[in-house]
C-alpha positions as CSV (number, residue, x, y, z in Angstrom):
1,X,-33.3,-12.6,-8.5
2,X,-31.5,-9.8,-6.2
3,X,-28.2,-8.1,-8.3
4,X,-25.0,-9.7,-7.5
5,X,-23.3,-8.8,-4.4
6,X,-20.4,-7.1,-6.6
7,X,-22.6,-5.1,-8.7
8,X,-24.5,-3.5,-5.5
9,X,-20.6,-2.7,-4.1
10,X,-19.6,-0.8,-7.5
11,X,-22.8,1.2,-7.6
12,X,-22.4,2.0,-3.6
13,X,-18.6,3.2,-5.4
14,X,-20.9,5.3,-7.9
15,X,-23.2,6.7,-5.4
16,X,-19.9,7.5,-3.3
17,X,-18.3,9.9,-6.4
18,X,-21.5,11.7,-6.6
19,X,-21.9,12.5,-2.9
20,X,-18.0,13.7,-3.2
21,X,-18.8,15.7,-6.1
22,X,-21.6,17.5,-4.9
23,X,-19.3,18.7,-1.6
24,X,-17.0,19.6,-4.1
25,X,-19.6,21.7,-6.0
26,X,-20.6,23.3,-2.6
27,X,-17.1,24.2,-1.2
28,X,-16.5,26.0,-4.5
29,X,-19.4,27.9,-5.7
30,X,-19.7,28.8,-1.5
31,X,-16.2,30.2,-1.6
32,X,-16.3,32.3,-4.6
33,X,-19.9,32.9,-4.8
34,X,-21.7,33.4,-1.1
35,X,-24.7,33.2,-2.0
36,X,-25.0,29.6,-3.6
37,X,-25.5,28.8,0.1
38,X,-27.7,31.5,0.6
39,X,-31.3,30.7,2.1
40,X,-32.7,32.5,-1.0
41,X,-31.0,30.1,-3.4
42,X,-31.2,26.8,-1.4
43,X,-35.3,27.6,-1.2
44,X,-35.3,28.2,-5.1
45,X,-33.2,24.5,-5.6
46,X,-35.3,22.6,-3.3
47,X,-38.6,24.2,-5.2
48,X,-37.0,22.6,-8.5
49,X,-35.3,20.1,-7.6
50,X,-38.7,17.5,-6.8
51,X,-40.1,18.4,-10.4
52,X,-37.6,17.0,-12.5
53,X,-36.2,14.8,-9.7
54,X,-39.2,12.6,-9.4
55,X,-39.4,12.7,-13.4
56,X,-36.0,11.2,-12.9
57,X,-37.4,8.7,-10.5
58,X,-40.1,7.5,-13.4
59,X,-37.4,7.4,-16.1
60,X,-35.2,4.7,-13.8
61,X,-38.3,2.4,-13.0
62,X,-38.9,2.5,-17.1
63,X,-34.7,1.8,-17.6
64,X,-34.3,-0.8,-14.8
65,X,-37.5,-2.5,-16.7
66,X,-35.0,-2.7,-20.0
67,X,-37.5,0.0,-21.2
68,X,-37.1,4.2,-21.7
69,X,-40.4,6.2,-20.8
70,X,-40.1,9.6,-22.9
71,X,-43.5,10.6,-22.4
72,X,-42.8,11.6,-18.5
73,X,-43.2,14.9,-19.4
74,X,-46.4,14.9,-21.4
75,X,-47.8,12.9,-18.7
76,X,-46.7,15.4,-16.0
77,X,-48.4,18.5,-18.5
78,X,-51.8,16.4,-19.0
79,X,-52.1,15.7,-15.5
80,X,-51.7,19.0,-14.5
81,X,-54.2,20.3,-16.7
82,X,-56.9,17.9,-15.5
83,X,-56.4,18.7,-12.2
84,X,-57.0,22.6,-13.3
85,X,-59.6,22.0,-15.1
86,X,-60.8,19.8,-12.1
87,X,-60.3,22.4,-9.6
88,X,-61.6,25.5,-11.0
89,X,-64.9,23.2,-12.3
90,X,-65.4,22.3,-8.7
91,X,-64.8,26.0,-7.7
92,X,-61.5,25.9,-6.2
93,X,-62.8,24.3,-2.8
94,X,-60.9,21.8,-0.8
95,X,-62.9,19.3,-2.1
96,X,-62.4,20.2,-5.4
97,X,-58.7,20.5,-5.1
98,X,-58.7,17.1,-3.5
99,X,-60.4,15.6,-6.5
100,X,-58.2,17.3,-9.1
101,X,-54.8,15.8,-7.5
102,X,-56.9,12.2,-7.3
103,X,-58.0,13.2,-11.2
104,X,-54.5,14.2,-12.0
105,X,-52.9,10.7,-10.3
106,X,-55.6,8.7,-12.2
107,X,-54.6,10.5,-15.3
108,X,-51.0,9.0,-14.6
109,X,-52.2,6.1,-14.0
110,X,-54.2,5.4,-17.6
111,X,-51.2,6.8,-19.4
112,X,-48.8,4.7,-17.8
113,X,-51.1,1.7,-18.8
114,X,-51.6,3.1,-22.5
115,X,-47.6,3.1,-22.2
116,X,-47.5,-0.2,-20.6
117,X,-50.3,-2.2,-23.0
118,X,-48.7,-1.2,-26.1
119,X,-45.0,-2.3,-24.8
120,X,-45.4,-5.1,-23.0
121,X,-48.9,-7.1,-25.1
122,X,-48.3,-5.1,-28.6
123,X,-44.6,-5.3,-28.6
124,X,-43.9,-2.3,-29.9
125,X,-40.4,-0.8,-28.9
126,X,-39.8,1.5,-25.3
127,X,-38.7,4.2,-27.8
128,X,-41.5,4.7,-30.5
129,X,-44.1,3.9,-27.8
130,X,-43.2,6.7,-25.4
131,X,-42.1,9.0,-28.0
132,X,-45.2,8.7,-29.7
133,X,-47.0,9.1,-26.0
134,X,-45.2,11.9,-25.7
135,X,-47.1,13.2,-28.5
136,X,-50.6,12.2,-27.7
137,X,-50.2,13.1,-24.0
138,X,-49.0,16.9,-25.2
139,X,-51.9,16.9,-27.6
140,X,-54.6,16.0,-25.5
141,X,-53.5,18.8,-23.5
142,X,-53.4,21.1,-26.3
143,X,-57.0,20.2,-27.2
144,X,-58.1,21.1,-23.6
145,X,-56.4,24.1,-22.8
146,X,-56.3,25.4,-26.6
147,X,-53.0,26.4,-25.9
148,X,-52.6,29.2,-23.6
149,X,-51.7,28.5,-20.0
150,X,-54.9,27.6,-17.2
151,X,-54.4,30.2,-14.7
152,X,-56.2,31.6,-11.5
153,X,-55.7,28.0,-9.4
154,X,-56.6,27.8,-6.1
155,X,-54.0,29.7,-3.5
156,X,-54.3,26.4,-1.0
157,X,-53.3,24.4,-3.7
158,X,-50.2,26.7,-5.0
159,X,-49.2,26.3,-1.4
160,X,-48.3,22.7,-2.2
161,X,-45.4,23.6,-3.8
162,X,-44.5,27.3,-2.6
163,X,-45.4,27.4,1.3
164,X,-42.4,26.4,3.0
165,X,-41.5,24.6,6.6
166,X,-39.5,26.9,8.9
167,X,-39.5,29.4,6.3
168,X,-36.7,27.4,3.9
169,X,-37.7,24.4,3.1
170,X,-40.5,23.9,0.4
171,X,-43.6,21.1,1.4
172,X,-42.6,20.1,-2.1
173,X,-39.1,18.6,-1.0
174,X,-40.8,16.5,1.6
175,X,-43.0,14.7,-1.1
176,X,-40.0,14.0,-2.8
177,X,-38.0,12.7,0.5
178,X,-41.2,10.4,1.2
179,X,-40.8,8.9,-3.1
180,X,-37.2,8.1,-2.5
181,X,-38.0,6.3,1.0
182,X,-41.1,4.5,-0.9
183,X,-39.1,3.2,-4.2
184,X,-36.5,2.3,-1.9
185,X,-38.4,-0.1,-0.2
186,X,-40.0,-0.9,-3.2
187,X,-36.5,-1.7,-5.1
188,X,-35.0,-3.6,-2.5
189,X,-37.5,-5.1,-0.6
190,X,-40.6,-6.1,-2.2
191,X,-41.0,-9.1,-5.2
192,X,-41.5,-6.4,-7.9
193,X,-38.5,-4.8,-7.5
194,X,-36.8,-8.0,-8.0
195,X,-39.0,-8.9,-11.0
196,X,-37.9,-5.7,-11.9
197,X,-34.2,-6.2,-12.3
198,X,-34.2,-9.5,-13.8
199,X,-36.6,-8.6,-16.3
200,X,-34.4,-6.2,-17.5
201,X,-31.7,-8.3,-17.4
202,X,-33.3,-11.2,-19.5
203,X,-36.8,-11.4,-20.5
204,X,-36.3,-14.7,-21.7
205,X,-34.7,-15.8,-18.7
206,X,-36.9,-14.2,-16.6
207,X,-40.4,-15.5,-18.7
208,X,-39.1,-19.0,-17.7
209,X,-38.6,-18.2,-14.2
210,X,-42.4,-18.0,-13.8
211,X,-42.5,-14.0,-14.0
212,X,-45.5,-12.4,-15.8
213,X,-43.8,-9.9,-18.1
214,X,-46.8,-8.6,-19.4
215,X,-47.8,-7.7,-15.8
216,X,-44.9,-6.2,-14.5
217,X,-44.4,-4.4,-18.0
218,X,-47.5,-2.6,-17.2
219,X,-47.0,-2.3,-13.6
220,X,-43.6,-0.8,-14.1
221,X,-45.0,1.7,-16.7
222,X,-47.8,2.5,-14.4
223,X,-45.8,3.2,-11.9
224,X,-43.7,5.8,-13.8
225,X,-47.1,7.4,-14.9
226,X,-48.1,8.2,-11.4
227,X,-45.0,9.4,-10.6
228,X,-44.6,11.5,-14.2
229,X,-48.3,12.8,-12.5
230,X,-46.9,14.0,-9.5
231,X,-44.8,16.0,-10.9
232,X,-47.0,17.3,-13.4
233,X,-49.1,18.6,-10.0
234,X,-45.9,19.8,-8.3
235,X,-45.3,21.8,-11.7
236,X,-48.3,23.2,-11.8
237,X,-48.8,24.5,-8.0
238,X,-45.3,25.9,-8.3
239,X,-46.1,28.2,-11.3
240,X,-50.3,28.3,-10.0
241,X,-51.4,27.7,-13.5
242,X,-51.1,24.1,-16.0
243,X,-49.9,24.4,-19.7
244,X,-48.7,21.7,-22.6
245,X,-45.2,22.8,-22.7
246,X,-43.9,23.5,-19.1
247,X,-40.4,21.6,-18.7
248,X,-39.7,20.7,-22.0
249,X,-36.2,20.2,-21.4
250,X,-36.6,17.9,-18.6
251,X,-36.9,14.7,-20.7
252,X,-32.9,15.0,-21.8
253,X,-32.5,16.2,-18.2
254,X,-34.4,12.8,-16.9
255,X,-31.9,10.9,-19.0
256,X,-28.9,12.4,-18.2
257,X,-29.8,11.9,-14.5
258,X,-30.8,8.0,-14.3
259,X,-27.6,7.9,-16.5
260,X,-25.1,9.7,-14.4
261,X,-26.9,7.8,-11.0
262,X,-25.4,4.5,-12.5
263,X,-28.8,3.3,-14.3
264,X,-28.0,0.6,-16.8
265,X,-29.6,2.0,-20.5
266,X,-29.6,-1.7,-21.5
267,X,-31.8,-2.2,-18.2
268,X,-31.5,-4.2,-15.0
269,X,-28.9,-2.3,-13.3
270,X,-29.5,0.8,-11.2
271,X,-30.2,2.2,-7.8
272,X,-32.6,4.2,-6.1
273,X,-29.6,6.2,-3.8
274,X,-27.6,6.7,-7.4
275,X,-29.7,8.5,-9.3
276,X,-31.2,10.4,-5.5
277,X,-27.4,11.9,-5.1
278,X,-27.1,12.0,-9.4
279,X,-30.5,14.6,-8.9
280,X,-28.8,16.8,-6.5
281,X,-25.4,16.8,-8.4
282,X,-27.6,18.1,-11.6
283,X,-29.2,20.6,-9.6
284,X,-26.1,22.0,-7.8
285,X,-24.2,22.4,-11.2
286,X,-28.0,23.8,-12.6
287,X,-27.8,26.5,-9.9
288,X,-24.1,27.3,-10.0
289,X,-24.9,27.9,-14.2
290,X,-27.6,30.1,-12.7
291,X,-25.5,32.0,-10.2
292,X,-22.5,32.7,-13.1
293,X,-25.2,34.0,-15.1
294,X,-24.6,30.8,-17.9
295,X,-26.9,31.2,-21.0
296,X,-29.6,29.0,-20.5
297,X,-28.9,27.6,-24.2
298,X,-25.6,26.7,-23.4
299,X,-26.5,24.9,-20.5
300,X,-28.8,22.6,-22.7
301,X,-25.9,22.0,-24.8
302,X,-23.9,21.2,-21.8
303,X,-26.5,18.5,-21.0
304,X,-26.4,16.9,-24.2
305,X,-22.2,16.6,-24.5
306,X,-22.3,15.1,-20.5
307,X,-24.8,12.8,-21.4
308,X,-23.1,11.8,-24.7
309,X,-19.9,11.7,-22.7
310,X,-21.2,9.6,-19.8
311,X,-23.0,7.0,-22.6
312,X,-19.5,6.7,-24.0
313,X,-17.6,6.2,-21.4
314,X,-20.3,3.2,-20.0
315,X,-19.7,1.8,-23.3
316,X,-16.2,2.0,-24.1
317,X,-14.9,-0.7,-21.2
318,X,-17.9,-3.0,-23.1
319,X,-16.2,-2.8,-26.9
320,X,-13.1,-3.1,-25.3
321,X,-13.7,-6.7,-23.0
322,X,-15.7,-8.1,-26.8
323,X,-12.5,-7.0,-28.9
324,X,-10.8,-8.8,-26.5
325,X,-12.4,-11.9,-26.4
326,X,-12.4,-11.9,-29.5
């Protein structure tokens, strides 16, 4: 049930380009701008870079499944409002900070499962499910907030994003580091992962195999939930206040990223170290935009045409082995 031997060597290829063109990114914005490599700018990167990169991280899990989860960033909103709404109910108190992050992972959890229910017992398709999740998730959190931002969190719980480790590095990045260890183990070592890949591969295939596709459905989409929920609390410690419409451009940005880390959109194909070095590829060229003072609508539009472009060139060698054989 593991991938071919063949297809683990041509992502380890893919995984290699990425790592050469973020050093390439480096050498150049450090030569002509110093202060890419600035300790001012690396802090601000590795503040951002877990948000969106463990989105990322929720949006393979639902690829590799033969799936798409666009509700990661409703999730990651609603969670973060119920762990405000947690917090500052329970008076901002330790214990009341620990409950909202346990209400806020629970939160994931049930969405995930919403997600997973509908997909994998209902049959509805990845797309309409999660885009339709994306929708409830965002107006649940409407309905509780109102619409303006929940502000005045607890400073100990800001500090989960914003205190920093020798003065640089952001607690933040090690809950990230600590997510790419655990769904690397969790790819490659465990039974799920492989029910995982073949699932996405086949259904069919892998129904008859003895694999519960209903159960691994759900767990897959459950799992991209909680990880759609840490983010959402990340999100909200880093800006000390939970809203409906914080990173609304992340879900393109989730897409382009499992794309560009060598994540099959037809499922079944992708790796955990691929879309780790395609995150900090997307946040180098994110900052250099940033440092050259690039409109931020234009780099929107830049994600769009890479993603379009990377989609086309996955697809091209495909239309041309059919024409081929036939």
């Amino acid at each position: 049930m593991a991938p071919k031997k063949s297809l683990v060597k041509s992502i380890d290829k893919h995984t290699l380009i990425l790592l050469g063109l973020s050093v390439l990114i480096v050498i150049t914005m450090g030569v002509h701008r110093p202060k890419f490599l600035g300790s001012a700018n690396l802090q601000s990167m590795l503040v951002q870079l877990p948000e969106y990169g463990i989105l990322a991280f929720g949006m393979m899990i639902a690829m590799i499944s033969g799936g798409i989860d666009l509700s990661l960033v409703g999730i990651a909103n609603l969670s973060g409002i119920i762990a405000a709404v947690v917090m500052l109910g329970l008076g901002g108190t330790p214990f009341g900070i620990t409950l909202g992050v346990l209400g806020a992972l629970s939160g994931g959890v049930l969405c995930g499962a919403f997600n997973g229910v509908l997909l994998g017992y209902v049959k509805i398709p990845a797309m309409l499910v999660t885009l339709s999740g994306l929708q409830v998730f965002s107006g649940l959190s409407l309905i509780i907030t109102k619409g303006p931002a929940i502000t005045g969190l607890p400073e100990a719980f800001s500090k989960i994003a914003n205190a920093t480790f020798v003065g640089v590095i952001p607690y933040s990045a090690f809950v990230f580091v600590l997510i790419v260890i655990v769904l690397s183990y969790l790819m490659n070592q465990t039974v799920f992962g492989r029910k995982l890949y073949l699932m996405g591969t086949n259904r069919v295939a892998a129904s008859f195999t003895g694999i519960n596709i209903l159960k691994t459905t759900i767990t897959a989409y459950i799992l991209s939930g909680i990880l759609g929920s840490t983010a959402g609390i990340l999100m909200a410690s880093h800006y000390n206040s939970a809203k409906s419409d914080y990173g609304s451009s992340y879900t393109l940005l989730t897409l382009l990223i499992a794309v560009l880390g060598g994540v099959d959109p037809n499922g079944g194909d992708g790796k955990v170290q691929g879309v780790f070095f395609s995150i900090i590829v997307l946040q180098l060229v994110s900052s250099a935009f940033n440092i050259l003072r690039i409109n931020a609508f234009i780099k929107t539009f830049a994600w769009g045409l890479i993603l379009i472009l990377v989609l086309t060139a996955i697809n091209i060698p495909k239309i041309i082995r059919e024409q081929k054989k036939g």
